[in-house]
KOLZADO-690775 format. One record per residue (C-alpha): x, y, z; residue number from 1. Coordinates in Angstrom, 2 decimals, padded with zeros to 5 digits. Example, Ala and Ser with C-alpha at 12.3 -4.5 7.8 and 13.67 -1.06 7.14 Angstrom:
@X 012.30 | Y -004.50 | Z 007.80 | n 1
@X 013.67 | Y -001.06 | Z 007.14 | n 2
END
This chain:
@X 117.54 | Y 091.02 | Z 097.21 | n 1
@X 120.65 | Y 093.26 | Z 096.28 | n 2
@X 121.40 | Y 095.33 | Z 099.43 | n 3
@X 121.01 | Y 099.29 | Z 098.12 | n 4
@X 123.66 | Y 100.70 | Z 100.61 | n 5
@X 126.29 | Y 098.21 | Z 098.44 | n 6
@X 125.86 | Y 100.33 | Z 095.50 | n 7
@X 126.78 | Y 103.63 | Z 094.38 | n 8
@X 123.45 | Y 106.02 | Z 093.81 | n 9
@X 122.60 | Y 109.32 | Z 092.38 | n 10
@X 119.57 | Y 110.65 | Z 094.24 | n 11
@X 119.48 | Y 113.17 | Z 091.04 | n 12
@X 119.12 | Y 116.16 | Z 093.88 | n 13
@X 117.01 | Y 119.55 | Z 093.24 | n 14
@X 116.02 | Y 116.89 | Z 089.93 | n 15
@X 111.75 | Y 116.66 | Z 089.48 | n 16
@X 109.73 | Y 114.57 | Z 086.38 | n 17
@X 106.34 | Y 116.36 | Z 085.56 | n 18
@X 104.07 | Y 113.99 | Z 083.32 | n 19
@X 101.95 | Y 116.30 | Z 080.74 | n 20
@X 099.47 | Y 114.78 | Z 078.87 | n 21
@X 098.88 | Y 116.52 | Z 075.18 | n 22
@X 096.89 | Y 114.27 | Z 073.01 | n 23
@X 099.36 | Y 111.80 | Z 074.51 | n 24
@X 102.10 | Y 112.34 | Z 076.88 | n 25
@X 105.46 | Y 114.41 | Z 077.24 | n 26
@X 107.63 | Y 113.79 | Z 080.30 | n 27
@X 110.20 | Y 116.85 | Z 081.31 | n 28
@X 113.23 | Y 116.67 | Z 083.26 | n 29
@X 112.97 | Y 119.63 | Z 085.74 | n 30
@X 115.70 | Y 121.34 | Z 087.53 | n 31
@X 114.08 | Y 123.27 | Z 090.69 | n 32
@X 114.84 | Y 123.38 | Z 094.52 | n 33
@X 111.99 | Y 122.03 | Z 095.65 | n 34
@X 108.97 | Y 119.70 | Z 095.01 | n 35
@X 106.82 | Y 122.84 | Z 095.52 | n 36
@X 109.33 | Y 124.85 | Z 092.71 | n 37
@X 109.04 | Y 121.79 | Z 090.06 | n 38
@X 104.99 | Y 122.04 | Z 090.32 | n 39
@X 105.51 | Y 125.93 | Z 089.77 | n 40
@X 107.39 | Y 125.31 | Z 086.77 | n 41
@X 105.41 | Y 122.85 | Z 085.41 | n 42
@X 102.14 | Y 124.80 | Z 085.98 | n 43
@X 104.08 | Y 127.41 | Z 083.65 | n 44
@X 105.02 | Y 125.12 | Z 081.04 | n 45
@X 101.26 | Y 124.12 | Z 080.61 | n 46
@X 100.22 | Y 127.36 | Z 080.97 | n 47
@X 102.99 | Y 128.31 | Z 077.94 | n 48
@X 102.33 | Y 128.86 | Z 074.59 | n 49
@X 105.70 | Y 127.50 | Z 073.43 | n 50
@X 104.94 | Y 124.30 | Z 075.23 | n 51
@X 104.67 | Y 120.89 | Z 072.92 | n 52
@X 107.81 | Y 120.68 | Z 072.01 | n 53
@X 107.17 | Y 121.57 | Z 068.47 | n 54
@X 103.75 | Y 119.01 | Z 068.33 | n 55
@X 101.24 | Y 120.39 | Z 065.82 | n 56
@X 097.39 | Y 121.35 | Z 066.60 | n 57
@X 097.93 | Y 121.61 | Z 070.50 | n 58
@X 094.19 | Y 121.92 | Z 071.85 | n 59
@X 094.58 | Y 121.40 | Z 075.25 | n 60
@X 097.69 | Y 121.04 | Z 077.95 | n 61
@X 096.64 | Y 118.78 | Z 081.28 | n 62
@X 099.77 | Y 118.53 | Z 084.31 | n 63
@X 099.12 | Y 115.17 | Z 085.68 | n 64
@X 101.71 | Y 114.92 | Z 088.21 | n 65
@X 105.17 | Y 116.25 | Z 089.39 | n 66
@X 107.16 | Y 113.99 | Z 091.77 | n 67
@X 111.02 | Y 113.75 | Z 092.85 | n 68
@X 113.03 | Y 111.54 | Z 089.65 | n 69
@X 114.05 | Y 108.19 | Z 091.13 | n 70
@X 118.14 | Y 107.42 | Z 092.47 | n 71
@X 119.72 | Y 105.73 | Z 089.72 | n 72
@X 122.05 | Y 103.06 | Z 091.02 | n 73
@X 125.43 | Y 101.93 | Z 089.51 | n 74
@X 125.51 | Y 098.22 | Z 088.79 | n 75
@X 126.64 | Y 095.72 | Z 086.62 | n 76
@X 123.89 | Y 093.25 | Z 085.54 | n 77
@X 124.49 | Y 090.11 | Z 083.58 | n 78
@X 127.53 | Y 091.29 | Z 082.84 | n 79
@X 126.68 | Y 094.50 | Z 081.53 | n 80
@X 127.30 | Y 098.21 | Z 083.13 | n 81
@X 123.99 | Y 100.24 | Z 083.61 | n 82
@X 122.25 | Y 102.47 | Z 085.58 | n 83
@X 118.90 | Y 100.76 | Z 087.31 | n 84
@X 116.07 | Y 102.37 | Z 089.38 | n 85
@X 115.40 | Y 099.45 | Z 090.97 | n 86
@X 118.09 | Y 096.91 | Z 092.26 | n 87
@X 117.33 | Y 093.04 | Z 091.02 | n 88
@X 119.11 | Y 090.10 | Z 092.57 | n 89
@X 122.00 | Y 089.05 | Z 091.25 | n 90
@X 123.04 | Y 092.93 | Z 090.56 | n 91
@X 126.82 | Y 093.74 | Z 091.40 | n 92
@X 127.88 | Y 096.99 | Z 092.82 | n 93
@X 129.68 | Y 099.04 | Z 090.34 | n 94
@X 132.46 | Y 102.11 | Z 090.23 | n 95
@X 131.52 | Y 105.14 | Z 087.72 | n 96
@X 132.86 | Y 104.64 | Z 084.25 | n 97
@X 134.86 | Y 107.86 | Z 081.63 | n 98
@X 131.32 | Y 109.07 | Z 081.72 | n 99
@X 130.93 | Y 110.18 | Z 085.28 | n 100
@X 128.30 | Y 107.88 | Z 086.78 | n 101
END
């Protein structure tokens, strides 16, 4: 197994994913200073009435769950540059490309 403190990692700080589920699902990046603050802001995006992302014949808005985003990791894989959530064996330790990370 790839050894994570090799590679280069964005813990995507202040960062939260809250998983809606509107007669199917719609996942939201959320920027907020705390775990607590994400499920605040969440709670008011279901509670909106601009929520669904221009979806049609909204009847109902359920919150299932707000939790930190994962660190992305910088590696090269099979010979290709990416950013992984979860390091595979064989993955090579990477620098950031133009783009940043």
């Amino acid at each position: 197994m790839a050894d994570a403190a090799e590679f280069l990692k964005d813990d995507k700080p202040g960062e939260y994913v809250a998983r809606f589920t509107v007669t199917g699902e719609v996942r939201v990046t959320i920027k907020a200073e705390s775990l607590d603050d994400a499920e605040t802001r969440a709670w008011a995006m279901a509670d909106s009435d601009e929520f669904g992302h221009g979806l049609d014949d909204i009847t109902d808005v359920e919150l299932d769950w707000v939790d930190r985003s994962p660190p992305m990791f910088l590696v090269t894989r099979d010979g290709r540059s990416m950013r992984v959530s979860h390091l595979h064996d064989g993955d090579l330790p990477r620098q950031p490309d133009s783009s940043g990370f």
